[in-house]
N, C-alpha and C positions, 0 to 999 in steps of 0.2 A: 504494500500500500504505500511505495514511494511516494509514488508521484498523487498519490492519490491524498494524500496529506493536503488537506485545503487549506493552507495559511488563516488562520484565524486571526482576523485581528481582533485582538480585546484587551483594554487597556488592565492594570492592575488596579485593585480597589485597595480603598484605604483601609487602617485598621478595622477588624470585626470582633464583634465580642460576643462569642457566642454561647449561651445558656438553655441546657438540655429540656427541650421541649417536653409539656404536661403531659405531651401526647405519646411522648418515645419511650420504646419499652427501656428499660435498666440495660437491657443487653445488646439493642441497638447503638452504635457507636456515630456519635455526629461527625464524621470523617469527609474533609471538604477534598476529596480528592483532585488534581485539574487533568482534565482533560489531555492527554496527548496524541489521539490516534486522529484527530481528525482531520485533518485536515481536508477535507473537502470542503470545508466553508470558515471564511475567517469570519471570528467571531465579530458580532454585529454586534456586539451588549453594547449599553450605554453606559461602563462605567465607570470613572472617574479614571484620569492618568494619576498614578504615582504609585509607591512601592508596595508592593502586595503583602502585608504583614496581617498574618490570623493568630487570633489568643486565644483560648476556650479558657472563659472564666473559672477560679478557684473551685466552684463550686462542680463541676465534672473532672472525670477522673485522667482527662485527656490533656494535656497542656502542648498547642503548639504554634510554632511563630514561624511564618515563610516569609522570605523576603525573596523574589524573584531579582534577579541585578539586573539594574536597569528597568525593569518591568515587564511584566509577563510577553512573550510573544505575542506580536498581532497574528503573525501568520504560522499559524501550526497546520503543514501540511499534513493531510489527512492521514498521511501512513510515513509524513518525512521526517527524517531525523533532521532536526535544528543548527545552525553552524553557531550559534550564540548560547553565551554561556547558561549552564543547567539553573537550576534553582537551585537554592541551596535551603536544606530544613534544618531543626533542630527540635527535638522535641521529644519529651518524657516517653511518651508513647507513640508518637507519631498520630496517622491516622490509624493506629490498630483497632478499630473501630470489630468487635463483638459480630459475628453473624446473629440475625436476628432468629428467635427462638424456635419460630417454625420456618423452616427451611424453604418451603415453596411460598408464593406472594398470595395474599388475598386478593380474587379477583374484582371485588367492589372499591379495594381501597385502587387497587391498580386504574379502574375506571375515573376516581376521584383525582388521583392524583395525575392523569392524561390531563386534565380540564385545568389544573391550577398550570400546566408545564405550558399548555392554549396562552393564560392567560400571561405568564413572564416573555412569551414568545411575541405577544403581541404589546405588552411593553418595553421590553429591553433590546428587540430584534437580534438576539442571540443564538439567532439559527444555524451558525457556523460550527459556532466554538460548544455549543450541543452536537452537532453530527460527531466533530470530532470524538467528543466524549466516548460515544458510544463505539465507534472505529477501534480506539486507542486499547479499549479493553477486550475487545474482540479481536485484536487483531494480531497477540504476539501468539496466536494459537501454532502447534506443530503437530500435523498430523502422523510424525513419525515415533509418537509419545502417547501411548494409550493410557496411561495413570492420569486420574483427576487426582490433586487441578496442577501437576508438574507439567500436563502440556498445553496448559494457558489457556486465553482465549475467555469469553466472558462470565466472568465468574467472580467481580465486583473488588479488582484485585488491586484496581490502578487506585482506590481509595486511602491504598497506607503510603509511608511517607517512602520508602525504601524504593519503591516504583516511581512515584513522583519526581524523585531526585533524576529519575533518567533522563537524559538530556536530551529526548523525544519528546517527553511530557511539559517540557519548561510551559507555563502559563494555565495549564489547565488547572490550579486553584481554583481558577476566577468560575470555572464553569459548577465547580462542585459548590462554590458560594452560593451560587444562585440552584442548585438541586436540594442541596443541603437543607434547607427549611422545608422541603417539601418532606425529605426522608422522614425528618422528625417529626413533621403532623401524619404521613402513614405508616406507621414503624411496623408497618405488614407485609410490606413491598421492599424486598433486597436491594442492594444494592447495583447486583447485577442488574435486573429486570429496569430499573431505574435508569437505568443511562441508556439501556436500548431502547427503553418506552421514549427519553428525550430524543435519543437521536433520529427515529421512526418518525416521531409527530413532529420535527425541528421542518425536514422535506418535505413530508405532508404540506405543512402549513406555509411554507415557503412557493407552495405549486405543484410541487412533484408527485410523483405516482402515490400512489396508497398502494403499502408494503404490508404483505401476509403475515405480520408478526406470530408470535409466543410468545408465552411468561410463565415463570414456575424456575428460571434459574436458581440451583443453588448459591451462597458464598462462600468464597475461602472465611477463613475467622482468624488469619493470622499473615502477618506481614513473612512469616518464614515461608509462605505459600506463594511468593509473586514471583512471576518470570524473571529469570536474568536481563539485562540490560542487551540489548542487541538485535531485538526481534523484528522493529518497525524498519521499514525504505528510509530511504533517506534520497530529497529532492535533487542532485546531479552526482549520480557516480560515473564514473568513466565511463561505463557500457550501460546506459539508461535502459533499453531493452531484457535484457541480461538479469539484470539488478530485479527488475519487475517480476520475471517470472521465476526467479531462485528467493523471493520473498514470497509473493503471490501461491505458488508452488507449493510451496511448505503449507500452505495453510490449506490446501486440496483445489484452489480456485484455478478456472484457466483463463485462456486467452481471452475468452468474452467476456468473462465475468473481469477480467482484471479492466479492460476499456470501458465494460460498460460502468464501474467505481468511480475510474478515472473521472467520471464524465459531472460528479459530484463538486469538480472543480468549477464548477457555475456560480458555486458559492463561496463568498469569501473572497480575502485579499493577504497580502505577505508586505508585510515591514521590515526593508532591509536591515533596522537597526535592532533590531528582533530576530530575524532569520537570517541574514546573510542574501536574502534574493529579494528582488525589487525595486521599484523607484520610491524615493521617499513621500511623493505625491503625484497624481494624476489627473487631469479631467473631470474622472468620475470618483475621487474618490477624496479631494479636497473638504466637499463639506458633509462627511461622513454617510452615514449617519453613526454614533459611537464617534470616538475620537478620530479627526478628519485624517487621510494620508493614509501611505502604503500605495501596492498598487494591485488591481483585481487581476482577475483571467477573464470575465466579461464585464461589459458596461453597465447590465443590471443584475450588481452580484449579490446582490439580495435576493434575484428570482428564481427559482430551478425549473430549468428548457434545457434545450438539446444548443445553445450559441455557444456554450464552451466547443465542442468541435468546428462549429461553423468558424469563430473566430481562431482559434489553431490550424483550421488548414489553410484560411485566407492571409493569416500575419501581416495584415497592411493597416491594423492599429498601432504602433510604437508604445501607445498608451496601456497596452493590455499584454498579462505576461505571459510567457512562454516559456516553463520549465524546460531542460533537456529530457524530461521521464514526458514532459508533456509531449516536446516534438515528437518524440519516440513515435507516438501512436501512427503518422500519418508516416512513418521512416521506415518502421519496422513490415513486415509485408503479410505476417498473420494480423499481425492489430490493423494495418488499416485497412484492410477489409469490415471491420465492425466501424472503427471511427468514422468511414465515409459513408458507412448505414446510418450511422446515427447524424451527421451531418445534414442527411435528406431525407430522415423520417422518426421525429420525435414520438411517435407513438411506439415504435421500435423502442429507441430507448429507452423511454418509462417502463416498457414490459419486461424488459432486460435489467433494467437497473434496478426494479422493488425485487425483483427474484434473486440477484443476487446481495444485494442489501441484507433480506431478509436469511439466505446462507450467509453473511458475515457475521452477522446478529447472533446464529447459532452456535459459532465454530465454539470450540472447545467448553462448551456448556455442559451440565447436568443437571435434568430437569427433574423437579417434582411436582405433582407425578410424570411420569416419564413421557407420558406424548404432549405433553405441556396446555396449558390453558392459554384459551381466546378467549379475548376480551371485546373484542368489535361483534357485535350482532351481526352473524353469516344470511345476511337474508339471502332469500332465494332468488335468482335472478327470475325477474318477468317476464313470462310466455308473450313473445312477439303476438299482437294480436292480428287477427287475420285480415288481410286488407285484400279484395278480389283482382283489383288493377296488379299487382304484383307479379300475379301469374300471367298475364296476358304477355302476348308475344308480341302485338303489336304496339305501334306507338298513343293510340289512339285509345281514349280513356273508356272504359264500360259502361253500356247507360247501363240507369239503377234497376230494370228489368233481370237484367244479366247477370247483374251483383248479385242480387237477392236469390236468385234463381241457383249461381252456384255457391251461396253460403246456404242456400237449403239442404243439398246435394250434399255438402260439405257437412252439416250437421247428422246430417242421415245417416251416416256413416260411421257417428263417433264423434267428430270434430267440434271444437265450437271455438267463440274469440278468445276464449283463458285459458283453453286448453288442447295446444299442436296434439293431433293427431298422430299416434304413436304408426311407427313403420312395420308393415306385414311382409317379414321379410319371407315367410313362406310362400305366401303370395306371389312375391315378387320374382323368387327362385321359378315356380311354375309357369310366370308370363315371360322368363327369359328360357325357359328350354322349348315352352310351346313356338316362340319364336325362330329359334335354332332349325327346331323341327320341318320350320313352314320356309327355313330358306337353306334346308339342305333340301327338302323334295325341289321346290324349284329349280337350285341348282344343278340335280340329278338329273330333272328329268330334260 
């Protein structure tokens, strides 16, 4: 998820003081974990520039103080490792924040708590540096490690301080600041489940496709549980190509699924003095929204479409960036086959991109219970209703004799407007060998 890392920009907040909610159970841990996997959208938050330092008042059993140097990353590529320096913690216990007591999520609180993550999305516009979130913990998964949770992957890991420190993760406090309050009003809902639910409804509500989720991740309960430092992409290695699929690879994903993540880079923007990549300012990105500057990969990097490839394979904005993992896509000659699909057919891409989304979301997960719980109402999709002009061959419309006459026929038979007429495929076998029949004798004879 090199390249897939969407710079986030979001500035660092100021001091927070945080006191364990009436609502959180004793064994849920208020662990502001940040963000690092995302990078497919910089963070949009509106919140203050200046040094990210968190306390947890006396009164919890967690004492911690982050200071990001300089201040958090604007731009944490969805899956890139950062060229500016890590964060540095200190802390009693870090985020060792307690798995909560029941292991799988309530599915009422998980409903409640989609509605409050609605409502910070629609004030904060931190749709970014939420996708990351949920990328960053899903994404140091290795499918060459069948032990949970030693082979990573979502399982709400990226909340202690030991993973934080990784210089992947620089800036994603800021995103667990803003989850943080929610965990502690549903302390039914993991921490896993919580970043994916953020990062799911961040696109959603940004534009993007509606992604098949689940919920019911377990957590680690302990900081000795967090992957080693080295899992995430990093935005220009020598061989961009290369790089993608020996990261991407590991985690089971392939070539499509890796363009169609990429493609997440619609969102968000990278601050050079944060990441190493970008212009300090742009066109579209002088008066923010969030602290002004940086520079996007699209003009409207708030919206999630398919113009991040449109604008990587035209490169005739100077204004708009272009990783080397980015070129890659239209360079490399398996990937641009997908990126020039999605280029000239954004409904392609939305169907490609919730589907693999929704596989990154899973990777190295364990659910309880095991086929996991939905939360969105599956309704059933609506029987086309019968329209008689449909069938007609011609161009010329039915009068309403003709309509009536073959929705009577049509009902006759079974059929009506709520309910397609189920296929007789017996039937159907008999009118194709009586046919056979009737033009081998002609041919015969």
């Amino acid at each position: 998820m090199a390249h897939l890392h969407a710079l986030l920009s979001l500035p660092t907040t100021p001091t927070l003081s945080h006191s364990p909610s009436p609502h959180s159970s004793s064994s849920s841990t208020p662990a502001m974990a940040s963000v690092a996997l995302g990078g497919a959208a910089a963070s949009r938050c509106l919140l203050p520039s200046a040094r990210a330092s968190l306390s947890l008042s006396r009164s919890s059993p967690y004492s911690l103080k982050c200071r990001g140097q300089g201040s958090s990353p604007h731009i944490s590529l969805l899956f890139l490792g950062r060229k500016a320096s890590p964060v540095t913690c200190s802390s009693s216990r870090g985020f060792s924040a307690a798995a909560p007591k029941c292991a799988a999520s309530d599915p009422e609180q998980l409903k409640l708590a989609k509605e409050d993550i609605k409502e910070i999305l629609r004030t904060k516009f931190c749709h970014p540096i939420l996708v990351r979130l949920g990328w960053h913990d899903s994404g140091t998964y290795n499918k060459n490690i069948e032990e949970w949770p030693q082979r990573g992957g979502a399982n709400g890991s990226l909340r202690f301080e030991v993973e934080l420190k990784h210089a992947a993760n620089a800036g994603l406090v800021n995103a667990l600041k803003l989850i943080q309050p929610i965990k502690d009003k549903y302390s039914g809902v993991t921490y896993a489940d919580l970043f994916q639910l953020a990062s799911a409804s961040a696109v959603e509500d940004a534009g993007g496709p509606k992604i098949p989720m689940k919920y019911g991740r377990v957590d680690v309960s302990a900081p000795e549980q967090c992957p080693e430092e080295g899992r995430l992409p990093d935005a220009g290695p020598s061989s961009p190509a290369d790089h993608l699929r020996e990261v991407f690879y590991r985690m089971g994903l392939n070539d499509k699924e890796i363009v169609a993540l990429s493609g997440a880079h619609t969102l968000g923007r990278s601050r050079p003095e944060r990441s190493g990549w970008g212009k300090p300012e742009t066109k579209y990105t002088k008066d923010g929204p969030g602290a002004p500057g940086g520079q996007s990969w699209t003009a409207q990097w708030l919206k999630f479409d398919n113009s991040y490839f449109k604008d990587i394979k035209e490169k005739r904005d100077e204004d708009l960036l272009v990783l080397p993992t980015d070129a890659a896509l239209f360079e490399d000659a398996s990937f641009k086959v997908f990126a020039e699909k999605y280029a000239e057919d954004q409904e392609a891409f939305f169907k490609d991109y919730a589907e693999a989304h929704a596989k990154l979301s899973n990777l190295g997960a364990k659910f309880d219970p095991p086929e996991g719980i939905v939360i969105d109402d599956g309704a059933q999709p609506v029987p086309e209703k019968f329209v008689a002009a449909k069938y007609s061959s011609g161009k010329r419309e039915l009068s309403d004799s003709m309509k009536q006459k073959i929705r009577a026929e049509y009902q006759a038979i079974g059929g009506s407007p709520d309910k397609p007429l189920q296929t007789n495929y017996f039937l159907n076998i008999i009118i194709v060998i009586s046919v056979l029949a009737i033009l081998t004798s002609l041919f015969g004879n």
